[in-house]
C-alpha positions as CSV (number, residue, x, y, z in Angstrom):
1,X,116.2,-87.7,-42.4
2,X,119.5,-88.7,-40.4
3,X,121.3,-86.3,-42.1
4,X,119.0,-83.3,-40.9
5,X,118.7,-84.7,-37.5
6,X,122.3,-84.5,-36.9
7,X,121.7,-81.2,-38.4
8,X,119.5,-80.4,-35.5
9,X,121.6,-81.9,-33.0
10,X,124.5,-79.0,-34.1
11,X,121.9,-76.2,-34.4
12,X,118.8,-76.9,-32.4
13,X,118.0,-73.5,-32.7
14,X,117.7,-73.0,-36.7
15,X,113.9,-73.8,-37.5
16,X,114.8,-74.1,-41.1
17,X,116.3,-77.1,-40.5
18,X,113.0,-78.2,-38.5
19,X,111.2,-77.0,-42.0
20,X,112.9,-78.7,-44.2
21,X,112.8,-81.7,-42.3
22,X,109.1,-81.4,-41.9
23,X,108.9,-81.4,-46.3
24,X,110.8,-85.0,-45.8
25,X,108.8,-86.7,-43.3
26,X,105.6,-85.6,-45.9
27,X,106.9,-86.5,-48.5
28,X,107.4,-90.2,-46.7
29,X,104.7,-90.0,-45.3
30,X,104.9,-89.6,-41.6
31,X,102.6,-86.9,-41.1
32,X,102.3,-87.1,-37.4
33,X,106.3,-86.2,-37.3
34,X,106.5,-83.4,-40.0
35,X,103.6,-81.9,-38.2
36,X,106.0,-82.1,-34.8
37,X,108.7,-80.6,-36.9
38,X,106.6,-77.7,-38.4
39,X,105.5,-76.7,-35.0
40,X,108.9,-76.2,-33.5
41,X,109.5,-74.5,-36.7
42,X,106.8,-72.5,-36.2
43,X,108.0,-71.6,-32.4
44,X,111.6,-70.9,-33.6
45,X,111.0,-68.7,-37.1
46,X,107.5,-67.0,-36.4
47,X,107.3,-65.0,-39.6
48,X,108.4,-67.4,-41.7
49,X,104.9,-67.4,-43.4
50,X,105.7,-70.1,-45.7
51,X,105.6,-72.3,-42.8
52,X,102.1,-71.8,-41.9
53,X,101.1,-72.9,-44.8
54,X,103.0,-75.9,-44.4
55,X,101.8,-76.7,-41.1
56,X,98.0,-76.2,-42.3
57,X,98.1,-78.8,-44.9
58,X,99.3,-81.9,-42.3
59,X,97.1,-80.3,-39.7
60,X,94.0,-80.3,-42.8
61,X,94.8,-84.1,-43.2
62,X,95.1,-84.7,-39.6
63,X,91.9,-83.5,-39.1
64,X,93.3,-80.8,-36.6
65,X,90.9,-78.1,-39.0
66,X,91.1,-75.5,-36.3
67,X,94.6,-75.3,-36.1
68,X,94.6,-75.3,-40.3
69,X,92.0,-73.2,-40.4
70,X,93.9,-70.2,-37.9
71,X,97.3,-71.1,-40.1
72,X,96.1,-70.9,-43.6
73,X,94.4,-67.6,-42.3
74,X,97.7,-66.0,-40.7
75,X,99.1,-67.4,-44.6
76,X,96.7,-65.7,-46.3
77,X,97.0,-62.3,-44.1
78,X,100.5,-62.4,-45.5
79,X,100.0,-63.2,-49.0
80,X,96.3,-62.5,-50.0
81,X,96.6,-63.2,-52.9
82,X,97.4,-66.7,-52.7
83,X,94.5,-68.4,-54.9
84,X,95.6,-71.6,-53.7
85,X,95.9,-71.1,-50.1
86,X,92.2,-69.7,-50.6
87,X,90.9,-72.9,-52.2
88,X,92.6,-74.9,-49.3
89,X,91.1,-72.7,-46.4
90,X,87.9,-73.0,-48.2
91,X,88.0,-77.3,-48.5
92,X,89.0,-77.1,-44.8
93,X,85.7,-74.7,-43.9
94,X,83.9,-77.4,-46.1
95,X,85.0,-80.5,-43.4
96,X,83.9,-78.4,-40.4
97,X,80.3,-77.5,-42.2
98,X,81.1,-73.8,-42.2
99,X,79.6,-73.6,-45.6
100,X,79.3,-69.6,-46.0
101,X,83.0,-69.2,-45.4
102,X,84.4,-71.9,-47.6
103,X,81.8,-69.9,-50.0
104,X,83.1,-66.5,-49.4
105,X,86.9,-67.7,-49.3
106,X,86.1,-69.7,-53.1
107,X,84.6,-66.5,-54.0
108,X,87.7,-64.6,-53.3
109,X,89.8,-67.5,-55.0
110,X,87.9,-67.1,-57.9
111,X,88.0,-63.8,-58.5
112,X,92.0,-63.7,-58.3
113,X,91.9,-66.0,-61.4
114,X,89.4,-67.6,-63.3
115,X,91.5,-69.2,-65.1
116,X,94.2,-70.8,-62.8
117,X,90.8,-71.8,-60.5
118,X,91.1,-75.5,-59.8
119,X,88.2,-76.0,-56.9
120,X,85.4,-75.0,-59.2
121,X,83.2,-79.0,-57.9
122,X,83.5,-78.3,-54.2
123,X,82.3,-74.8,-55.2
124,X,79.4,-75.9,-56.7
125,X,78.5,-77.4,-54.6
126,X,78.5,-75.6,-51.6
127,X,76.5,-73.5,-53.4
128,X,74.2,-76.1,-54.0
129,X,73.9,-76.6,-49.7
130,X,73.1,-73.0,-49.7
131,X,70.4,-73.3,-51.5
132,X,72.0,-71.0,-54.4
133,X,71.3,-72.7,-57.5
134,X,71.4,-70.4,-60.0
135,X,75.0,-69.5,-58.8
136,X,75.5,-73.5,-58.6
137,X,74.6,-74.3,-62.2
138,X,77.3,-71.5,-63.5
139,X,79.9,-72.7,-61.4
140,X,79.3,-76.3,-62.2
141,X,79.6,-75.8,-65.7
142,X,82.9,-74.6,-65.2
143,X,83.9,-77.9,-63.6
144,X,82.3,-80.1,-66.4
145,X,84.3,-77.9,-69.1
146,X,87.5,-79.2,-67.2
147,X,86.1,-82.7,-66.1
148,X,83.1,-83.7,-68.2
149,X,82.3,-87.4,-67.1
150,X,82.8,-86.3,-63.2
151,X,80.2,-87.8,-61.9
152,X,79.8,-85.3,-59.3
153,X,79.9,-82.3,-61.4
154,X,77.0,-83.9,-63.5
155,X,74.9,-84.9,-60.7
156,X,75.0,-81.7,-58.4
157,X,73.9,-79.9,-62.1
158,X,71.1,-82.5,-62.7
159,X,70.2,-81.9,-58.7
160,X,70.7,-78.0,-59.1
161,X,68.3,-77.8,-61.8
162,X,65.8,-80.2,-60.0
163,X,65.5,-77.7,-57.3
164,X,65.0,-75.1,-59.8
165,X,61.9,-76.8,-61.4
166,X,64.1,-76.8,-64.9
167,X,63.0,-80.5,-65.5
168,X,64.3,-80.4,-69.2
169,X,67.7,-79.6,-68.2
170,X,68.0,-81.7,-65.2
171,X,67.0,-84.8,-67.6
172,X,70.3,-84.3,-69.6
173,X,72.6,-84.4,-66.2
174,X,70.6,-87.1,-64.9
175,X,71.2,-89.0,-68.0
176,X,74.9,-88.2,-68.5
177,X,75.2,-89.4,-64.6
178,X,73.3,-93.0,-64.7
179,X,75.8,-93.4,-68.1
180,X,78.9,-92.7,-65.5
181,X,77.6,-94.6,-62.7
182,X,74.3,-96.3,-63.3
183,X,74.0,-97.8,-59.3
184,X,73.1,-94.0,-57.7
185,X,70.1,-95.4,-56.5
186,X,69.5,-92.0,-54.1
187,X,68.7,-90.6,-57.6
188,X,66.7,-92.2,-59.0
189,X,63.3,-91.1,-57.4
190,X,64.6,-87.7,-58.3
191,X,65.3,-88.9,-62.0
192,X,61.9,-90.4,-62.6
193,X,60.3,-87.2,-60.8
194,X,62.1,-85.0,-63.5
195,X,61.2,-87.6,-66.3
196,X,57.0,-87.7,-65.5
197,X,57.5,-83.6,-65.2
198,X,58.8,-83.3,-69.0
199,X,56.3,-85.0,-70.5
């Protein structure tokens, strides 16, 4: 970290320096400083897009999710194709309730690659908010072929099936959920609701 400031002190203008700087102080842990750092980066090398995406991941955990928000987007104008960016916009849309974006920017994510698609829980379930549980179930499933004792993953599918009025089905998640983490007691009028319907 000295070594960069002195850096800085010889070239205040370079705002690589500032970016690479900003990478340490993350890595350390300061985030309030290597979000300084990647804004005067940002103010010295403008198209550097790689910064914004930088700067939208301490802003995401700073809760500053406007300013990640308009930096992951001016990212992802640059590269859309950046499934990962995408998943990251679409978490951030998730903290500020904006549910049908994070939907429409998973959506996109997904589509890219199925198969490098990492999000597929917080997916879910915002399509579980939405009310779109058919959609939820499929998605879900993905997540519980990656993570199959998430307890999470198995509840939203137990709750997405609920809503549904598919009682038999819901029983199984239910089931695999109290085995994962029998204190959920917000489930459990659900859970007896589904076990009196399948008898």
């Amino acid at each position: 970290i000295n070594y960069y400031k002195k850096a800085l002190q010889l070239n205040p203008a370079d705002g690589f320096i500032y970016v690479t700087l900003g990478n340490i102080l993350q890595s350390t842990g300061d985030y309030e400083n290597a979000y300084k750092s990647y804004k005067q980066a940002q103010k010295l090398c403008p198209d550097y897009q790689y910064n914004y995406v930088n700067l939208a991941s301490i802003e995401s955990y700073l809760k500053k999710y406007d300013e990640a928000i308009e930096d992951y987007k001016k990212f992802i104008n640059a590269y859309p194709e950046n499934q990962q960016a995408r998943e990251s916009l679409a978490r951030t849309y998730l903290e500020t309730k904006n549910t049908d974006s994070a939907i429409n920017e998973y959506q996109a994510a997904y589509e890219l690659c199925p198969e490098t698609f990492k999000d597929y829980i917080y997916f879910g379930s915002a399509l579980f908010q939405q009310k779109k549980y058919e959609e939820a179930t499929k998605i879900l499933s993905k997540a519980l072929e990656q993570q199959p004792d998430s307890v999470k993953a198995n509840s939203q599918m137990a709750l997405a099936f609920y809503e549904s009025d598919k009682y038999e089905e819901a029983k199984q998640y239910f089931k695999k959920t109290f085995e994962l983490e029998p204190n959920l007691h917000e489930l459990r009028f659900d859970y007896g609701t589904t076990l009196f319907s399948v008898k």
